[in-house]
N, C-alpha and C positions, 0 to 999 in steps of 0.2 A: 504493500500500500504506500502511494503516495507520503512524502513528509509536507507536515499542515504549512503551506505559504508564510500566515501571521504565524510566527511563535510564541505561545502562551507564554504573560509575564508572569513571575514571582511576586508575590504580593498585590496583586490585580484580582478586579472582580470580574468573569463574565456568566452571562445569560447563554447556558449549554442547554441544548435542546436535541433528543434522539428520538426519531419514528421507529414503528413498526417496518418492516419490508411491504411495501404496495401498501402503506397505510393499514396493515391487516393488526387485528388484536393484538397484544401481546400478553393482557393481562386478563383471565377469564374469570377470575374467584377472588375473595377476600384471601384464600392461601399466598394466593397470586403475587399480591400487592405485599405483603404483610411478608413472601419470601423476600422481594426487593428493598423493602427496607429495612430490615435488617440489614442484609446486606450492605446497604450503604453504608449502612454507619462501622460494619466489623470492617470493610473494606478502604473508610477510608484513613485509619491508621497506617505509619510505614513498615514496611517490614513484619506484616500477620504472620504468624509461627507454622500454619496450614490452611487449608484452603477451607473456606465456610463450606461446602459439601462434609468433608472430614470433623470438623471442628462440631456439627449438631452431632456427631456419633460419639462425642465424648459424653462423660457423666456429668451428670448439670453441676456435682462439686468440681471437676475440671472447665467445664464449662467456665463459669464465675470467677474460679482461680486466674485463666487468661483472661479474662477481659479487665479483671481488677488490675490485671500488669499494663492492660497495654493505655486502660486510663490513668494509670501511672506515668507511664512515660510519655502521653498527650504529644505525640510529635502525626502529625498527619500531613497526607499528601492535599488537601484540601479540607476548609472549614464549610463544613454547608450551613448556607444562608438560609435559605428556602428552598423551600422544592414542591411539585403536584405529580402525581402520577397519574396520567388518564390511560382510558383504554387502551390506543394505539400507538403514542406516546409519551414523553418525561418532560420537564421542566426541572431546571438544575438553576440556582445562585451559588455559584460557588467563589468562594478566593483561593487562589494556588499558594498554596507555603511551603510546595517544595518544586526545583526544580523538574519540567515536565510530570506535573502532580497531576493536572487535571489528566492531560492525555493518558495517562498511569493508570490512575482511578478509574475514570468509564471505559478502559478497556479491560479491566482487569472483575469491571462490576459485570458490564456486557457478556464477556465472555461465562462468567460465573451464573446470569442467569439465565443465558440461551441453552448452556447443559443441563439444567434444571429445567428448563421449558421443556425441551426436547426431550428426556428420559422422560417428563413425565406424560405426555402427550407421544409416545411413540414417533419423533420426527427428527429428519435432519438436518441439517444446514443451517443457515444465517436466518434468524427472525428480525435483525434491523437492519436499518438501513445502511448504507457504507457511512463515511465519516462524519462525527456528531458537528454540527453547527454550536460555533461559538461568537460570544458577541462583546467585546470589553466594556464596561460602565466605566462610562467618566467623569460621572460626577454621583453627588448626593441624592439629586432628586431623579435622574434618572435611576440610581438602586431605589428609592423609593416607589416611583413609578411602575417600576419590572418588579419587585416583592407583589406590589396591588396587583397589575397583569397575571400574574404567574395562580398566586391566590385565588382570582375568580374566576378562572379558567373551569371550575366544573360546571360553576351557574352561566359563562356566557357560551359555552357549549349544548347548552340543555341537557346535560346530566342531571341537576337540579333541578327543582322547582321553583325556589325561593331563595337569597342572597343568605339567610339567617337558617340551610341547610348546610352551607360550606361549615360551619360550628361544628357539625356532627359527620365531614367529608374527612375519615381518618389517614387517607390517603393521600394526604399534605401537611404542611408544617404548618398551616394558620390555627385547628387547634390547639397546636404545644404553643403557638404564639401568643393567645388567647388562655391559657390553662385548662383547659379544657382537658386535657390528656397531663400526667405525670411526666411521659416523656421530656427529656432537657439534653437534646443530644444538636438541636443547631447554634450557630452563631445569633442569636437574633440580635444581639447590643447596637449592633450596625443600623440596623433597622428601627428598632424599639427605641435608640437614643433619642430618635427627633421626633418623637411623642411623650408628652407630657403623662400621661397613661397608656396602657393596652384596650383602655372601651374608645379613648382615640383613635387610636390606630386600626380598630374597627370600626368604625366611623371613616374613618380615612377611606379603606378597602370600599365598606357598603355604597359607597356617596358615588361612586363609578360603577355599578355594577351594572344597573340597566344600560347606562352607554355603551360598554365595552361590549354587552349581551349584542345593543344593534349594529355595531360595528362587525361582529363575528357575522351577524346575519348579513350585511351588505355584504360584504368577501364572500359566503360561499352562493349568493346571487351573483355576482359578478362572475363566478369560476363556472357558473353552469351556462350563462350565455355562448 
């Protein structure tokens, strides 16, 4: 495979985003989603001891035991910001904190869940697409901007029904953002800092939700002309 033209900075944030192949499913069940994020998070530590296939056949006291090491030693190939998982594709915030982290990380996560896809669905080959798209943020309100995008991506898709479903959409980081989930495995300070609270920065997300909803709907009018 090609090497990526822009090369991912250290200490930069971008908007990573991976399709399904032909736009097809990638994720069919809460199993689904819920193997991916794990994943994310065991994967994007440097230098994991075994491969997350291997690693659930340990005994949950081993289990517990590595993961207490490797939050121990808090060195990752990237800090995730936010994220959404939809059907056919990802939405990734990510910062790189290590040299070539990002490109590391999703191919290292990609790989890790198309063997899981495919042993578990009987199939071979590639479920995504060839190279992930990436996008640098260069400023404040642009990360602010793409956190909201990224967030309401299941209500302006019509997954949802209502903007105050995403609350209960476990398949994104807006409820750990919101407390809603225990989970505390992103960066959110980035985010969170330029709110005065979390029911702001819910206010923030809700106050674009129906626009961004008609916008999704102009674009796939437009694609079908």
């Amino acid at each position: 495979m090609p090497g990526r033209k822009t090369p991912l900075i250290t200490d930069e944030i971008y908007h990573v985003i991976n399709r399904g192949i032909w736009s097809l499913p990638i994720f069919n069940n809460r199993r689904d989603y819920s193997r991916m994020i794990n994943a994310m998070f065991y994967y994007q530590n440097v230098d994991v001891p075994l491969s997350y296939s291997k690693f659930l056949y340990l005994s949950l006291k081993d289990r517990l035991l590595r993961l207490k090491l490797l939050k121990k030693n808090k060195r990752f190939l990237v800090e995730i910001i936010a994220y959404c998982l939809m059907p056919n594709h990802i939405h990734f915030l990510l910062k790189q904190t290590e040299e070539d982290g990002i490109s590391s990380f999703i191919g290292i996560l990609m790989n890790s869940y198309t063997r899981y896809f495919n042993t578990k669905n009987e199939k071979v080959g590639p479920i995504f697409q060839g190279r992930f798209k990436a996008v640098r943020v260069e400023s404040d309100e642009q990360l602010l901007h793409l956190s909201r995008y990224i967030h309401l991506n299941p209500y302006s898709s019509h997954i949802l029904n209502k903007p105050e479903d995403l609350l209960n959409y476990y398949f994104s980081s807006f409820p750990e953002y919101l407390r809603k989930i225990k989970s505390n495995y992103c960066s959110k300070e980035l985010v969170l800092g330029n709110f005065k609270s979390r029911e702001k920065y819910k206010e923030f997300v809700f106050d674009q939700a129906d626009y961004q909803r008609n916008l999704e709907k102009i674009k796939h009018l437009a694609l079908e002309k």
